[in-house]
N, C-alpha and C positions, 0 to 999 in steps of 0.2 A: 249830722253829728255822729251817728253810728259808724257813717261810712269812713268817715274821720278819723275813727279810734283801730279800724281795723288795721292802720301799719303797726298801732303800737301793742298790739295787742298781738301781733307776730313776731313784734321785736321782742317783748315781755317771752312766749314762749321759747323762742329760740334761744333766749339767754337761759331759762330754767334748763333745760335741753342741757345747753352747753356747760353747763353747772354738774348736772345730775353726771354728764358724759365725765367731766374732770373728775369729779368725786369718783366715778368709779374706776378710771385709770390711776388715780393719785393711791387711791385703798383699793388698788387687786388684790394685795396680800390680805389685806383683813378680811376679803371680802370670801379668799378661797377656803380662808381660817373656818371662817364661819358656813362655809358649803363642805367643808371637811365633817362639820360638830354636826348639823342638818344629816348629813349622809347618813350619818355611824347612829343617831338616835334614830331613823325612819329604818336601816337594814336592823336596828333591835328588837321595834317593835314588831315590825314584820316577822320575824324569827321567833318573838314568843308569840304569836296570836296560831304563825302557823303549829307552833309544838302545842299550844294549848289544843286546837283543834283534832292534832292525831292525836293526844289523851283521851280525851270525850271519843273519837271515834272509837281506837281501842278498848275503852269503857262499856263497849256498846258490844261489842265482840266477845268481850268476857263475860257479860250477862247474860248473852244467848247462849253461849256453851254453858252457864251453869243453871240455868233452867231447862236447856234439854237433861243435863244431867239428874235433876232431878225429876224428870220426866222419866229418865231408867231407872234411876233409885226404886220409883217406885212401883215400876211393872217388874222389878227384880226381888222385891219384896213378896208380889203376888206370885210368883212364880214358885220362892219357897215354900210360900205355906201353902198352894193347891199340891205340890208336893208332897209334903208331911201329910197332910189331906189325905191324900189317896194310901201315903205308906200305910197310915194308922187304920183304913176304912180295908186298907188288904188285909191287913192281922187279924181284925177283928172279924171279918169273913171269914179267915182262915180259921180262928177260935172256933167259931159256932157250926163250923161245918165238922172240924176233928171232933166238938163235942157231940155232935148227932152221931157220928158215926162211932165213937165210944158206948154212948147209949142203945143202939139202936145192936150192935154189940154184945153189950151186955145182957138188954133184953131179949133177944133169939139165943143169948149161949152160943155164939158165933165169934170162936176165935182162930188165928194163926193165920197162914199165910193171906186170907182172902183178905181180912181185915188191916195186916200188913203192907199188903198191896194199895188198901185204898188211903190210908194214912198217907203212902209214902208218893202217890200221883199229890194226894193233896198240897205236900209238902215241897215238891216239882214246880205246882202251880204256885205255888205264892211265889217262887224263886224267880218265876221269870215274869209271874204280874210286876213282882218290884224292881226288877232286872229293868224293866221296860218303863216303868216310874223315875227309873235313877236315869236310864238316860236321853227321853225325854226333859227331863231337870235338866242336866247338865247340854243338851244342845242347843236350850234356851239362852240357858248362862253364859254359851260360847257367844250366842249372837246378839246378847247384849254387851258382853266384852265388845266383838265386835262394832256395834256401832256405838260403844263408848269412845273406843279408838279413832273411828272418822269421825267426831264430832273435837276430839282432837286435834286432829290434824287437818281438817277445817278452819276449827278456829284458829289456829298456830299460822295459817295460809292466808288469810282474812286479814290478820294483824297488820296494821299500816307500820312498817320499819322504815321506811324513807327516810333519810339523814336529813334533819333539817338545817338551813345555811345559815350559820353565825355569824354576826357581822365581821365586816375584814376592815381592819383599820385601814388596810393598804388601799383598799378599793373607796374608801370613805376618803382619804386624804386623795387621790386620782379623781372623783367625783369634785372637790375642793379647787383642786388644780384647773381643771375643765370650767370652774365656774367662775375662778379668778380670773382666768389668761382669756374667757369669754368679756368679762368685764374688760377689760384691762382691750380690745382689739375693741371691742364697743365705743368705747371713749376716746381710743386712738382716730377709728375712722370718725366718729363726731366732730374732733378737734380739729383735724385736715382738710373735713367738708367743710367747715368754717372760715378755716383761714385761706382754703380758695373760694369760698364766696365774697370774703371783704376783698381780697385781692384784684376779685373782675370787677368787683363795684366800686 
């Protein structure tokens, strides 16, 4: 009984076959219609998932440049006030040494040139204690400028700029085209291997 059913059960597919084949030479056009709409919705989404992804990467580029920066912020911070630090800690060395020597002055009755003299070394020294205060500071400062700068230009290098590709109608109706005139030779050869098959038989 099986073995029975097996011609018709070849004749049943090869009609759906040749059905499915007519339908799709009969509707090529509709068929490229709709491989056109497919194309142009699958090149959009592709187009935003890829631009979402260089935002998030970018996103990601920008936060490391501004926690390095705030990583100088605050070694630039410290940098001022051991400064002021030390300016204030030279003055006030320098107070208490002119005042010894005021006093020390006064109490021997020891004045004019000698006392002159040592005023005026002490006044020497503070000049180039804070000379060397100031530019210390400032060679600091230069070199956090500096690598405030390559952390810039870092990041700026880092940044993913790749043009992402927006969909092209053109290329979506051509994908349509391909899928129609696919169908449409599909059904063609179906149709012809048919009719030279009843033909020998």
């Amino acid at each position: 009984m099986a073995v029975a059913a097996i011609p018709a059960l070849v004749s049943a597919a090869s009609s759906a076959a040749g059905a499915a084949a007519t339908f799709a030479a009969a509707n090529a056009g509709w068929i490229a219609l709709a491989g056109t709409a497919l194309s142009y919705v699958s090149q959009s989404q592709q187009a935003k998932a890829q631009a979402k992804q260089q935002e998030a990467y970018n996103q990601r580029v920008k936060e490391e440049a501004i926690r390095q920066y705030g990583e100088l912020d605050d070694e630039e911070a410290d940098i001022l006030y051991d400064s002021h630090a030390q300016s204030l800690q030279a003055q006030k060395e320098y107070m208490q040494a002119r005042s010894s020597i005021e006093l020390q002055s006064a109490a021997s009755g020891t004045y004019g040139q000698t006392v002159d003299v040592a005023l005026a070394d002490l006044g020497t020294g503070l000049g180039q204690r804070t000379a060397d205060i100031v530019y210390r500071r400032d060679a600091n400062l230069d070199r956090i400028n500096q690598t405030a700068e390559g952390i810039r230009s870092q990041s700026d290098s880092n940044l993913d700029r790749s043009p992402i590709k927006q969909p092209s109608m053109f290329e979506a109706i051509g994908d349509g085209i391909s899928l129609g005139s696919a169908a449409g030779k599909l059904g063609t050869r179906v149709s012809t291997s048919r009719k030279e098959a009843r033909r020998r038989g």
